[in-house]
Steps between C-alpha positions, in 0.01 A plus 500: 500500500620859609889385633748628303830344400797633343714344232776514752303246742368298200911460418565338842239213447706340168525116664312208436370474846436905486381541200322878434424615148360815364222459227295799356560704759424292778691245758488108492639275786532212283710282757241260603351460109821451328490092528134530398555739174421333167770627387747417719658637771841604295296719330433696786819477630666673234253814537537515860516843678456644225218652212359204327264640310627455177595132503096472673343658221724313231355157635142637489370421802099364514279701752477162705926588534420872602203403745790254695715810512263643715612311805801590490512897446683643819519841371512750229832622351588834627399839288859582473623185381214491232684561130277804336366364167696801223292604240521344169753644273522609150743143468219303583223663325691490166576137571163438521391680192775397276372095677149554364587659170718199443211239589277710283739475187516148530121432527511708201761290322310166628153610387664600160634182435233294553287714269793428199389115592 
């Protein structure tokens, strides 16, 4: 699908009976499946016109769920509405260390433990 949509047009279509929602880049008219969602249609309420990406990927959607999408794609989100993924900073690099030292002392101390047994 080549249209492009803008964030701005997405906004407008925040009703139940116009219900337009960005996820991963790319535009869902979700009006006509929102009794039909297995979910339930207040869960697409509350993300609509607007990015629901987030709340999509925290319910982990099957492949079956993505091929359904399909039908309903009207669009991608415009380039300039499209957030720029930053780079990863020194914050989250030294979180990550500092996560897997941690988890590495502790299978230490576990391992250690059961040996004194």
């Amino acid at each position: 699908m080549s249209r492009e949509i803008s964030l701005a047009e997405v906004k407008k279509h925040n009703k139940a009976n116009d219900l337009w929602v960005v996820i991963e880049d790319k535009v869902y008219d979700l009006t006509k499946f929102k009794q039909e969602h297995p979910g339930g249609e207040d869960s697409l309420i509350s993300v609509a016109g607007r990015n629901g990406t987030r709340e999509f990927l925290d319910v982990g959607h099957s492949q079956e769920a993505r091929e359904i999408m399909k039908k309903f794609l009207i669009g991608n989100l415009a380039a300039a509405d499209i957030k720029k993924k930053g780079a990863v900073g020194c914050r989250e690099i030294g979180l990550a260390v500092g996560a897997i030292i941690l988890g590495m002392a502790l299978v230490y101390a576990i391992k250690r433990g059961m040996a004194k047994n």
